[in-house]
C-alpha positions as CSV (number, residue, x, y, z in Angstrom):
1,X,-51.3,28.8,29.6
2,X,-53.6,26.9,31.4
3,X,-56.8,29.1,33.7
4,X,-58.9,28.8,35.7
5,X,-62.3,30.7,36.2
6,X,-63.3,31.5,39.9
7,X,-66.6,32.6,39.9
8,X,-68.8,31.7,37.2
9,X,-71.3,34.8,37.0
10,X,-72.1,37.2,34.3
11,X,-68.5,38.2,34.2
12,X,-66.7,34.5,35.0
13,X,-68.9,33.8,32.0
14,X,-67.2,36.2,29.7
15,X,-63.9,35.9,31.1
16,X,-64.2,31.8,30.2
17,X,-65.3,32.7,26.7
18,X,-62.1,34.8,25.7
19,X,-59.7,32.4,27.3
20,X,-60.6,30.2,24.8
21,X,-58.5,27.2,24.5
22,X,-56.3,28.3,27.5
23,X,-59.9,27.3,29.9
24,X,-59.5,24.5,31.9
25,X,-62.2,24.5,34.6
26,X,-64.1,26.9,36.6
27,X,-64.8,27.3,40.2
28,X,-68.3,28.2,41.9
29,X,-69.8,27.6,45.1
30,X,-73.4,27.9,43.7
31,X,-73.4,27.5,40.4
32,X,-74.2,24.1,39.6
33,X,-72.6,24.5,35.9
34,X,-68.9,24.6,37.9
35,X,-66.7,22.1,37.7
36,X,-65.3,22.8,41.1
37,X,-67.2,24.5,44.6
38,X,-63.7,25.6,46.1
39,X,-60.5,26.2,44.4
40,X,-58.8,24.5,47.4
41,X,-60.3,21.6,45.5
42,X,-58.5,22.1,42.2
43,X,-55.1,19.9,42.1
44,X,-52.2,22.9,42.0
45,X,-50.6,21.4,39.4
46,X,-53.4,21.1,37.1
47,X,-53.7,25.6,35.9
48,X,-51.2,28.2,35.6
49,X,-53.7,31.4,35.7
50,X,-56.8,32.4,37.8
51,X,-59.4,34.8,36.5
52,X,-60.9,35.6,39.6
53,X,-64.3,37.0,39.1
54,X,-65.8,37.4,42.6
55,X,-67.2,39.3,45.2
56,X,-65.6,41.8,46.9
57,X,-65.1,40.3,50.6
58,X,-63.4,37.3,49.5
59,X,-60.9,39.0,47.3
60,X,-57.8,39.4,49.6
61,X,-58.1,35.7,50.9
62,X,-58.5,33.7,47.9
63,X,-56.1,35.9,46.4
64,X,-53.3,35.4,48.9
65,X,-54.1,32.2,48.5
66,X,-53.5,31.9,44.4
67,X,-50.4,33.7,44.4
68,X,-48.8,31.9,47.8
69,X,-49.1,29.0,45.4
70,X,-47.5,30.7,42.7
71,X,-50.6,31.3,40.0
72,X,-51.0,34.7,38.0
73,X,-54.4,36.0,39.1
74,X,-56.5,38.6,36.5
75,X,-59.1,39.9,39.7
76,X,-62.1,42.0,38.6
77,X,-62.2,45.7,39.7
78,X,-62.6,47.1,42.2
79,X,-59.6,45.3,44.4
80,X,-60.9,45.7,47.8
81,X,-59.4,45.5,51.4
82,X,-59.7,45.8,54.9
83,X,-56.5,48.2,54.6
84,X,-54.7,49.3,52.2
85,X,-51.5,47.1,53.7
86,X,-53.3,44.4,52.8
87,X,-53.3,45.6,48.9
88,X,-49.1,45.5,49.6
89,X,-49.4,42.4,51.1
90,X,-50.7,41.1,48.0
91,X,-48.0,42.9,45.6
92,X,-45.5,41.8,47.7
93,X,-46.4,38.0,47.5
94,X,-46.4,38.0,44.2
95,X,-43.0,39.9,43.5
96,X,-41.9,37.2,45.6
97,X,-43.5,34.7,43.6
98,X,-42.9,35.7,40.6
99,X,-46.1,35.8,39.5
100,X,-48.5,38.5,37.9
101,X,-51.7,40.2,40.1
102,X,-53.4,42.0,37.8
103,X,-56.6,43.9,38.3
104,X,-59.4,44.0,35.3
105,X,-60.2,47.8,34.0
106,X,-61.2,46.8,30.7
107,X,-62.5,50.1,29.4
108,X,-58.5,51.0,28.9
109,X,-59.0,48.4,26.0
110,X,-61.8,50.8,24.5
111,X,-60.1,52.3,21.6
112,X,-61.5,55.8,22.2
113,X,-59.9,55.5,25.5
114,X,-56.7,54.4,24.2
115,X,-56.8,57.4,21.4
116,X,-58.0,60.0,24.1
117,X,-54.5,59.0,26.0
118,X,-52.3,59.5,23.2
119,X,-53.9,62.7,22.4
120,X,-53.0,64.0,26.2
121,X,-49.7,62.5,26.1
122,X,-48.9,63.6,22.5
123,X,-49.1,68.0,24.2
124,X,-51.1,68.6,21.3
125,X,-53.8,69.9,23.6
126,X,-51.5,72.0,25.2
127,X,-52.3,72.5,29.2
128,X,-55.7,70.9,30.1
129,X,-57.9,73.1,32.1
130,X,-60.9,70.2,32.7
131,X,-62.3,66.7,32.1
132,X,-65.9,65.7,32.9
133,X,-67.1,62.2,32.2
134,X,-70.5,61.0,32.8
135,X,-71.1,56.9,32.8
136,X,-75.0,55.7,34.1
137,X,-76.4,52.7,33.1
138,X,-79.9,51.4,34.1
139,X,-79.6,48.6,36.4
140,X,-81.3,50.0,39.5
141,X,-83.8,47.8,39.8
142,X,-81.7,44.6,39.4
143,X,-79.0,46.1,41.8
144,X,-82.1,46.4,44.5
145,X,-82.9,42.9,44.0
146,X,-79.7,41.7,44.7
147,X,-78.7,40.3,47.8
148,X,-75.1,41.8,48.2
149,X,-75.1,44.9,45.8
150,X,-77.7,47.3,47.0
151,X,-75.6,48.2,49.9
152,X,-72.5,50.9,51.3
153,X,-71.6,53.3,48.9
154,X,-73.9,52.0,46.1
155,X,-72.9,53.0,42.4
156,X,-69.7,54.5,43.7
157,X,-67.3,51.5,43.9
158,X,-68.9,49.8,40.8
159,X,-69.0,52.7,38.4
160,X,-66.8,55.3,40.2
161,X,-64.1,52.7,39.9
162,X,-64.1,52.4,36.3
163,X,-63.9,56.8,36.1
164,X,-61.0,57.0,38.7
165,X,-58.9,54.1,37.1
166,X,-59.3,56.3,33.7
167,X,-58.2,59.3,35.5
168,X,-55.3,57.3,36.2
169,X,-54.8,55.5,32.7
170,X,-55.1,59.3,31.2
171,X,-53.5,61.9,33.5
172,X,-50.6,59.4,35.4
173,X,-50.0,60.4,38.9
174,X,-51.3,64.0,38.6
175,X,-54.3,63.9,40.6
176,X,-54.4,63.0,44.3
177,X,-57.6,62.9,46.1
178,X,-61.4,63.3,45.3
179,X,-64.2,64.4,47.2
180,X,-67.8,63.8,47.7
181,X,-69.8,66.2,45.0
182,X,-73.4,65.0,45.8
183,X,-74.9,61.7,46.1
184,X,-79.1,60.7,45.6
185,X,-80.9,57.3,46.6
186,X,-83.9,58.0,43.7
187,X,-84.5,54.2,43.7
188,X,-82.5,52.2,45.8
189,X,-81.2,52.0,49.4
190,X,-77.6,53.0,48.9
191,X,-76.8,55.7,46.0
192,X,-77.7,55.3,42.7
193,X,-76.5,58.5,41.8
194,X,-73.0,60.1,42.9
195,X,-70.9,63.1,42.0
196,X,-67.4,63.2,42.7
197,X,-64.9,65.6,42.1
198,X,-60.9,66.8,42.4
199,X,-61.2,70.4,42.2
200,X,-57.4,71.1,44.0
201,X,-55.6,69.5,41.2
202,X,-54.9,70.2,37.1
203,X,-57.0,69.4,35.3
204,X,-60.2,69.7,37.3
205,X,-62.3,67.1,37.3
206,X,-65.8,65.9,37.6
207,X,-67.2,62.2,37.5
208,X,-70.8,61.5,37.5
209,X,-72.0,58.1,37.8
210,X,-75.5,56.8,37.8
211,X,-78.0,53.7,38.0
212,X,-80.8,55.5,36.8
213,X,-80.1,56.0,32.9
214,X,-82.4,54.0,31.1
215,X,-80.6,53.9,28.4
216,X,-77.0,53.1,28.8
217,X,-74.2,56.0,28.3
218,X,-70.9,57.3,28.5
219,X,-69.8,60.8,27.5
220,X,-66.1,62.6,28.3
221,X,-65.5,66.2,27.6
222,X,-62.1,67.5,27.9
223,X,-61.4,71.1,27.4
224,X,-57.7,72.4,27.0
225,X,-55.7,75.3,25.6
226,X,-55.7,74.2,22.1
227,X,-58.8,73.1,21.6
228,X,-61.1,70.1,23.3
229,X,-61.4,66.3,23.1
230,X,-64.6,64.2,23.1
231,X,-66.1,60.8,23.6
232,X,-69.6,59.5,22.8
233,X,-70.7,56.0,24.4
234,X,-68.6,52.9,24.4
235,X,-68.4,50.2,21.7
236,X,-70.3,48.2,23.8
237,X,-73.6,50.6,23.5
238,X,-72.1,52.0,19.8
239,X,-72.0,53.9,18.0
240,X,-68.9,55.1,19.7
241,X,-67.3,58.3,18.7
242,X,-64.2,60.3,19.7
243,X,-64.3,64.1,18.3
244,X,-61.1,66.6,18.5
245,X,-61.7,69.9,18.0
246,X,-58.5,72.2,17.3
247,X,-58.9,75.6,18.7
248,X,-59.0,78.8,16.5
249,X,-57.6,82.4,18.0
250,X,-58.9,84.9,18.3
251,X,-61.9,82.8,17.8
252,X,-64.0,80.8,15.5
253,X,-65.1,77.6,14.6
254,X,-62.8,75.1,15.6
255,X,-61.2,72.4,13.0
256,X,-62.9,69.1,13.6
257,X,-62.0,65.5,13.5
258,X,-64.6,63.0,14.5
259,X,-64.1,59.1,14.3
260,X,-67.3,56.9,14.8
261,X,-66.9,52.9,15.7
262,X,-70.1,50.7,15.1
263,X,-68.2,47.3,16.8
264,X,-68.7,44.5,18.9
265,X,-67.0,45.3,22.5
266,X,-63.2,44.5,21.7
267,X,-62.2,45.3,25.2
268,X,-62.9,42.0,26.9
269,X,-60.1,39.8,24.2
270,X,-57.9,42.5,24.3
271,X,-57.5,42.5,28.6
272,X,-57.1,39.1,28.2
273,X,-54.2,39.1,25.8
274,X,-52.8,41.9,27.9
275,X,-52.6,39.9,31.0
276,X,-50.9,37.0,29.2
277,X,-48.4,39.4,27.6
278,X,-47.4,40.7,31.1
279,X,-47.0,36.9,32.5
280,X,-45.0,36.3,29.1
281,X,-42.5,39.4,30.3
282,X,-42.8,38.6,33.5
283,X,-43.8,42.2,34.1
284,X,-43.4,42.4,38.0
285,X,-47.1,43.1,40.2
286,X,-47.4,47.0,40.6
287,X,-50.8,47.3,42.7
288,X,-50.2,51.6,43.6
289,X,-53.2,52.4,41.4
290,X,-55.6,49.6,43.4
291,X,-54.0,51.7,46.7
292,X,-54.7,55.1,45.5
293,X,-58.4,53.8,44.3
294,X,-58.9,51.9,47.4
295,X,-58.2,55.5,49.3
296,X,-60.3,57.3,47.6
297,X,-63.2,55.1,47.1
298,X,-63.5,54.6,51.4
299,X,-62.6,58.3,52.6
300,X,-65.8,59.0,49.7
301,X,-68.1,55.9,50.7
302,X,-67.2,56.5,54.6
303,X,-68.8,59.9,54.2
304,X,-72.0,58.5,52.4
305,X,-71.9,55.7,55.1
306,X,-72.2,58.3,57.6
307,X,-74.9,60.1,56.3
Protein backbone atom coordinates (compact mmCIF):
# COMPACT_ATOMS: atom_id res chain seq x y z
CA UNK A 1 0.00 0.00 0.00
CA UNK A 2 1.28 3.07 -1.02
CA UNK A 3 0.50 6.62 1.74
CA UNK A 4 0.61 9.54 1.93
CA UNK A 5 1.16 11.92 4.94
CA UNK A 6 -1.00 15.17 4.98
CA UNK A 7 0.25 17.29 7.46
CA UNK A 8 3.67 16.88 8.65
CA UNK A 9 3.44 17.97 12.41
CA UNK A 10 4.17 16.23 15.64
CA UNK A 11 1.64 13.65 14.68
CA UNK A 12 2.21 13.53 10.54
CA UNK A 13 5.67 12.89 12.01
CA UNK A 14 4.76 9.73 13.79
CA UNK A 15 2.22 8.57 11.52
CA UNK A 16 5.26 8.68 8.61
CA UNK A 17 7.54 6.66 10.89
CA UNK A 18 5.13 3.54 11.36
CA UNK A 19 4.14 3.49 7.74
CA UNK A 20 7.41 2.47 7.14
CA UNK A 21 8.08 1.23 3.73
CA UNK A 22 4.38 1.85 2.71
CA UNK A 23 5.47 6.13 2.89
CA UNK A 24 5.65 7.63 -0.25
CA UNK A 25 5.57 11.45 0.30
CA UNK A 26 4.06 13.86 2.53
CA UNK A 27 2.07 16.95 2.18
CA UNK A 28 2.41 20.44 4.07
CA UNK A 29 1.72 23.85 3.34
CA UNK A 30 4.38 25.14 5.82
CA UNK A 31 6.61 22.77 6.44
CA UNK A 32 9.48 23.13 4.26
CA UNK A 33 10.61 19.32 4.91
CA UNK A 34 7.19 18.35 2.62
CA UNK A 35 7.56 17.07 -0.44
CA UNK A 36 4.25 18.53 -1.55
CA UNK A 37 2.29 22.09 -0.31
CA UNK A 38 -1.27 20.78 -1.59
CA UNK A 39 -2.34 17.35 -2.07
CA UNK A 40 -4.22 18.57 -5.20
CA UNK A 41 -0.57 18.58 -6.36
CA UNK A 42 0.14 14.86 -5.79
CA UNK A 43 -0.42 12.83 -9.19
CA UNK A 44 -3.68 10.47 -8.13
CA UNK A 45 -2.25 7.66 -9.36
CA UNK A 46 0.96 7.85 -7.54
CA UNK A 47 -0.67 6.57 -3.38
CA UNK A 48 -3.31 4.41 -2.32
CA UNK A 49 -3.76 5.68 1.43
CA UNK A 50 -3.93 9.20 3.16
CA UNK A 51 -2.92 9.73 6.78
CA UNK A 52 -4.48 12.84 7.26
CA UNK A 53 -3.03 14.62 10.17
CA UNK A 54 -4.52 18.13 10.22
CA UNK A 55 -6.33 20.70 11.66
CA UNK A 56 -9.76 20.56 12.42
CA UNK A 57 -11.40 23.14 9.86
CA UNK A 58 -10.00 21.62 6.84
CA UNK A 59 -11.00 18.06 7.69
CA UNK A 60 -14.36 17.66 5.84
CA UNK A 61 -12.94 19.24 2.58
CA UNK A 62 -9.79 17.58 1.99
CA UNK A 63 -11.47 14.63 3.14
CA UNK A 64 -14.25 14.65 0.59
CA UNK A 65 -11.80 15.28 -1.53
CA UNK A 66 -9.50 11.93 -0.83
CA UNK A 67 -12.25 9.62 -0.85
CA UNK A 68 -14.16 11.27 -4.09
CA UNK A 69 -10.96 10.09 -5.70
CA UNK A 70 -11.12 6.80 -4.25
CA UNK A 71 -8.13 6.86 -1.40
CA UNK A 72 -8.52 5.17 2.13
CA UNK A 73 -8.08 8.11 4.53
CA UNK A 74 -6.71 7.24 8.44
CA UNK A 75 -7.91 11.16 9.85
CA UNK A 76 -6.68 12.11 13.39
CA UNK A 77 -9.40 12.53 16.19
CA UNK A 78 -11.56 14.47 16.72
CA UNK A 79 -13.53 14.27 13.14
CA UNK A 80 -15.13 17.63 13.08
CA UNK A 81 -18.01 19.25 11.11
CA UNK A 82 -20.15 22.04 10.40
CA UNK A 83 -23.07 19.37 10.87
CA UNK A 84 -23.28 16.28 11.66
CA UNK A 85 -24.76 15.51 7.78
CA UNK A 86 -21.62 16.36 6.77
CA UNK A 87 -19.97 13.36 8.93
CA UNK A 88 -22.70 11.03 6.61
CA UNK A 89 -21.73 12.74 3.75
CA UNK A 90 -18.39 11.56 4.20
CA UNK A 91 -19.43 7.80 5.10
CA UNK A 92 -21.57 7.75 2.37
CA UNK A 93 -18.80 8.67 -0.24
CA UNK A 94 -16.77 6.24 0.76
CA UNK A 95 -19.26 3.23 0.88
CA UNK A 96 -19.72 4.39 -2.53
CA UNK A 97 -16.23 4.31 -3.22
CA UNK A 98 -15.23 1.57 -1.71
CA UNK A 99 -12.82 2.93 0.24
CA UNK A 100 -12.01 2.95 4.05
CA UNK A 101 -12.54 6.46 6.40
CA UNK A 102 -11.13 5.71 9.35
CA UNK A 103 -10.69 8.01 12.34
CA UNK A 104 -7.34 7.64 14.70
CA UNK A 105 -8.30 6.74 18.60
CA UNK A 106 -5.08 5.16 19.24
CA UNK A 107 -5.46 4.57 22.98
CA UNK A 108 -7.88 1.51 21.92
CA UNK A 109 -4.39 0.01 20.94
CA UNK A 110 -3.30 0.45 24.70
CA UNK A 111 -3.24 -2.95 25.95
CA UNK A 112 -4.82 -2.09 29.33
CA UNK A 113 -7.60 -0.65 27.32
CA UNK A 114 -7.95 -3.68 25.23
CA UNK A 115 -7.83 -6.00 28.65
CA UNK A 116 -10.30 -3.51 30.55
CA UNK A 117 -12.86 -4.31 27.42
CA UNK A 118 -12.67 -7.93 27.56
CA UNK A 119 -13.12 -7.90 31.24
CA UNK A 120 -16.62 -5.84 30.67
CA UNK A 121 -17.60 -7.94 27.87
CA UNK A 122 -16.47 -11.23 29.52
CA UNK A 123 -19.82 -10.38 32.67
CA UNK A 124 -17.30 -11.27 35.07
CA UNK A 125 -17.89 -7.97 36.68
CA UNK A 126 -21.38 -8.57 36.83
CA UNK A 127 -23.58 -5.22 36.39
CA UNK A 128 -21.30 -2.07 36.52
CA UNK A 129 -22.54 0.60 38.74
CA UNK A 130 -19.59 3.40 37.74
CA UNK A 131 -16.42 4.34 35.67
CA UNK A 132 -14.36 7.44 36.36
CA UNK A 133 -11.31 8.21 34.30
CA UNK A 134 -9.09 11.03 34.79
CA UNK A 135 -6.48 11.97 31.77
CA UNK A 136 -4.42 15.67 32.24
CA UNK A 137 -1.32 16.32 30.73
CA UNK A 138 0.77 19.46 31.09
CA UNK A 139 0.78 21.38 27.94
CA UNK A 140 -0.94 24.56 28.97
CA UNK A 141 1.55 26.72 28.34
CA UNK A 142 2.34 25.48 24.84
CA UNK A 143 -1.46 25.20 23.95
CA UNK A 144 -1.53 29.24 24.93
CA UNK A 145 1.16 29.82 22.62
CA UNK A 146 -0.37 28.33 19.85
CA UNK A 147 -2.03 30.16 17.26
CA UNK A 148 -5.13 27.87 16.62
CA UNK A 149 -5.37 25.72 19.94
CA UNK A 150 -6.01 28.00 22.75
CA UNK A 151 -9.50 28.69 21.65
CA UNK A 152 -13.61 27.26 21.93
CA UNK A 153 -13.95 24.61 24.17
CA UNK A 154 -10.23 24.21 25.09
CA UNK A 155 -9.14 20.73 26.43
CA UNK A 156 -12.59 19.39 25.82
CA UNK A 157 -12.37 18.25 22.13
CA UNK A 158 -8.57 17.32 22.39
CA UNK A 159 -8.71 15.20 25.61
CA UNK A 160 -12.53 14.78 26.08
CA UNK A 161 -12.38 13.00 22.70
CA UNK A 162 -10.02 10.41 23.61
CA UNK A 163 -12.47 9.62 27.13
CA UNK A 164 -15.82 9.57 25.06
CA UNK A 165 -14.37 7.32 22.18
CA UNK A 166 -13.36 4.88 25.24
CA UNK A 167 -16.69 5.08 26.62
CA UNK A 168 -17.67 3.88 23.38
CA UNK A 169 -14.83 1.19 22.64
CA UNK A 170 -15.91 -0.15 26.39
CA UNK A 171 -19.58 0.08 27.01
CA UNK A 172 -21.04 -0.06 23.03
CA UNK A 173 -24.04 1.90 22.46
CA UNK A 174 -25.13 2.10 26.16
CA UNK A 175 -24.64 5.63 26.92
CA UNK A 176 -26.30 8.48 25.10
CA UNK A 177 -25.55 11.98 26.07
CA UNK A 178 -23.12 13.82 28.47
CA UNK A 179 -23.31 16.96 30.15
CA UNK A 180 -21.29 19.84 31.27
CA UNK A 181 -19.79 18.96 35.00
CA UNK A 182 -17.64 22.05 35.59
CA UNK A 183 -15.14 23.70 33.52
CA UNK A 184 -11.84 26.22 34.87
CA UNK A 185 -9.62 28.59 32.68
CA UNK A 186 -6.50 28.39 35.56
CA UNK A 187 -4.03 29.24 32.71
CA UNK A 188 -5.34 29.71 29.46
CA UNK A 189 -8.13 31.53 27.58
CA UNK A 190 -10.43 28.65 26.85
CA UNK A 191 -10.62 25.59 29.52
CA UNK A 192 -7.88 23.87 30.65
CA UNK A 193 -9.83 22.03 32.97
CA UNK A 194 -13.29 20.26 32.22
CA UNK A 195 -15.61 17.84 33.97
CA UNK A 196 -18.11 15.95 32.06
CA UNK A 197 -20.46 13.57 33.01
CA UNK A 198 -23.58 10.97 31.95
CA UNK A 199 -25.28 10.59 35.14
CA UNK A 200 -28.96 9.21 33.34
CA UNK A 201 -27.32 6.20 32.03
CA UNK A 202 -25.62 2.71 33.41
CA UNK A 203 -22.92 2.76 34.33
CA UNK A 204 -22.48 6.38 35.62
CA UNK A 205 -19.88 8.06 34.45
CA UNK A 206 -17.43 10.80 35.07
CA UNK A 207 -14.45 12.12 32.75
CA UNK A 208 -12.05 14.67 33.93
CA UNK A 209 -9.69 16.13 31.61
CA UNK A 210 -6.96 18.64 32.25
CA UNK A 211 -4.00 20.81 30.87
CA UNK A 212 -2.67 21.62 34.11
CA UNK A 213 -0.96 18.13 35.38
CA UNK A 214 2.54 18.66 35.36
CA UNK A 215 3.26 15.46 35.25
CA UNK A 216 1.35 13.48 32.71
CA UNK A 217 -1.48 10.82 33.86
CA UNK A 218 -4.17 8.67 33.22
CA UNK A 219 -6.19 6.74 35.91
CA UNK A 220 -9.71 4.62 35.30
CA UNK A 221 -11.64 3.30 38.15
CA UNK A 222 -14.47 1.01 37.48
CA UNK A 223 -16.57 -0.27 40.32
CA UNK A 224 -19.17 -3.15 39.65
CA UNK A 225 -21.08 -5.88 41.50
CA UNK A 226 -18.29 -8.28 41.60
CA UNK A 227 -15.65 -6.53 42.35
CA UNK A 228 -13.67 -3.38 40.50
CA UNK A 229 -11.30 -2.85 37.66
CA UNK A 230 -8.31 -0.39 37.52
CA UNK A 231 -5.87 1.34 35.27
CA UNK A 232 -2.66 3.32 36.19
CA UNK A 233 -1.05 5.65 33.38
CA UNK A 234 -0.52 4.60 29.76
CA UNK A 235 2.51 2.87 28.28
CA UNK A 236 3.48 5.95 26.92
CA UNK A 237 4.13 7.62 30.55
CA UNK A 238 4.72 3.70 32.15
CA UNK A 239 4.73 2.15 34.16
CA UNK A 240 1.21 1.10 33.14
CA UNK A 241 -0.83 -1.05 35.32
CA UNK A 242 -4.26 -2.68 35.12
CA UNK A 243 -5.57 -4.10 38.69
CA UNK A 244 -8.81 -6.36 39.07
CA UNK A 245 -10.01 -6.85 42.22
CA UNK A 246 -12.72 -9.73 42.75
CA UNK A 247 -15.22 -8.86 45.38
CA UNK A 248 -15.62 -10.84 48.67
CA UNK A 249 -19.30 -11.16 50.47
CA UNK A 250 -20.16 -10.28 53.12
CA UNK A 251 -17.03 -8.42 53.00
CA UNK A 252 -13.33 -8.46 53.09
CA UNK A 253 -10.33 -8.01 51.21
CA UNK A 254 -10.84 -8.43 47.76
CA UNK A 255 -8.72 -11.12 45.59
CA UNK A 256 -6.23 -9.16 43.55
CA UNK A 257 -4.63 -9.31 40.13
CA UNK A 258 -2.39 -6.62 39.05
CA UNK A 259 -0.39 -6.56 35.64
CA UNK A 260 2.35 -3.71 35.28
CA UNK A 261 3.81 -2.91 31.59
CA UNK A 262 7.19 -0.94 31.49
CA UNK A 263 6.96 -0.51 27.27
CA UNK A 264 7.58 1.78 24.60
CA UNK A 265 3.97 3.15 23.38
CA UNK A 266 2.77 0.13 21.12
CA UNK A 267 -0.40 1.99 20.20
CA UNK A 268 0.82 4.04 17.23
CA UNK A 269 2.12 0.51 15.00
CA UNK A 270 -0.64 -1.26 16.06
CA UNK A 271 -3.53 1.59 14.55
CA UNK A 272 -1.64 1.50 11.70
CA UNK A 273 -1.79 -2.18 11.02
CA UNK A 274 -5.42 -1.93 11.95
CA UNK A 275 -6.30 0.44 9.33
CA UNK A 276 -4.57 -1.68 6.67
CA UNK A 277 -6.34 -4.71 7.93
CA UNK A 278 -9.76 -2.98 7.45
CA UNK A 279 -8.74 -1.82 3.69
CA UNK A 280 -7.47 -5.55 3.25
CA UNK A 281 -11.25 -6.67 4.19
CA UNK A 282 -12.65 -4.06 2.67
CA UNK A 283 -14.48 -3.43 6.01
CA UNK A 284 -17.14 -0.82 4.81
CA UNK A 285 -16.77 3.14 6.52
CA UNK A 286 -19.00 3.11 9.70
CA UNK A 287 -18.56 6.93 10.97
CA UNK A 288 -21.88 6.67 13.97
CA UNK A 289 -19.25 6.92 16.69
CA UNK A 290 -17.61 10.33 15.01
CA UNK A 291 -21.65 11.39 14.90
CA UNK A 292 -22.43 10.56 18.44
CA UNK A 293 -18.89 12.31 19.54
CA UNK A 294 -19.45 15.23 17.32
CA UNK A 295 -23.01 15.70 19.35
CA UNK A 296 -21.80 15.56 22.35
CA UNK A 297 -18.65 17.44 22.03
CA UNK A 298 -20.75 20.83 20.50
CA UNK A 299 -24.09 20.68 22.78
CA UNK A 300 -20.94 20.59 25.76
CA UNK A 301 -18.51 23.29 24.07
CA UNK A 302 -21.69 25.44 22.89
CA UNK A 303 -22.41 25.76 26.58
CA UNK A 304 -18.79 26.80 27.57
CA UNK A 305 -18.92 29.01 24.45
CA UNK A 306 -21.71 30.72 25.93
CA UNK A 307 -20.41 31.32 29.09
Amino acid sequence: MRTVVLGLGVQGYKRRKYAGDDFVASIDPFNSEADFRDIRDVPVDSYDAVLACIPDEPKVDLLRFCLANKKHVLVEKPLWAIGDNEISELEALAVENNVVCYTAYNHRFEPHFIRMQNLIASGDLGRIYSCKMFYGNGTAKLVRESEWRDKGAGVLPDLGSHLLDTCRFWFGTKLNSFSLGSFHTFENQAPDHVVIESENTEPRVSLEMTLCMWRNHFTCDILAERGSAHIESLCKWGPSTFTHRERILPSGRPHECSETLVQEDPTWKAEYLHFKRLIETSTQTDLSTDIWLQKNLRSMGEIIIRS
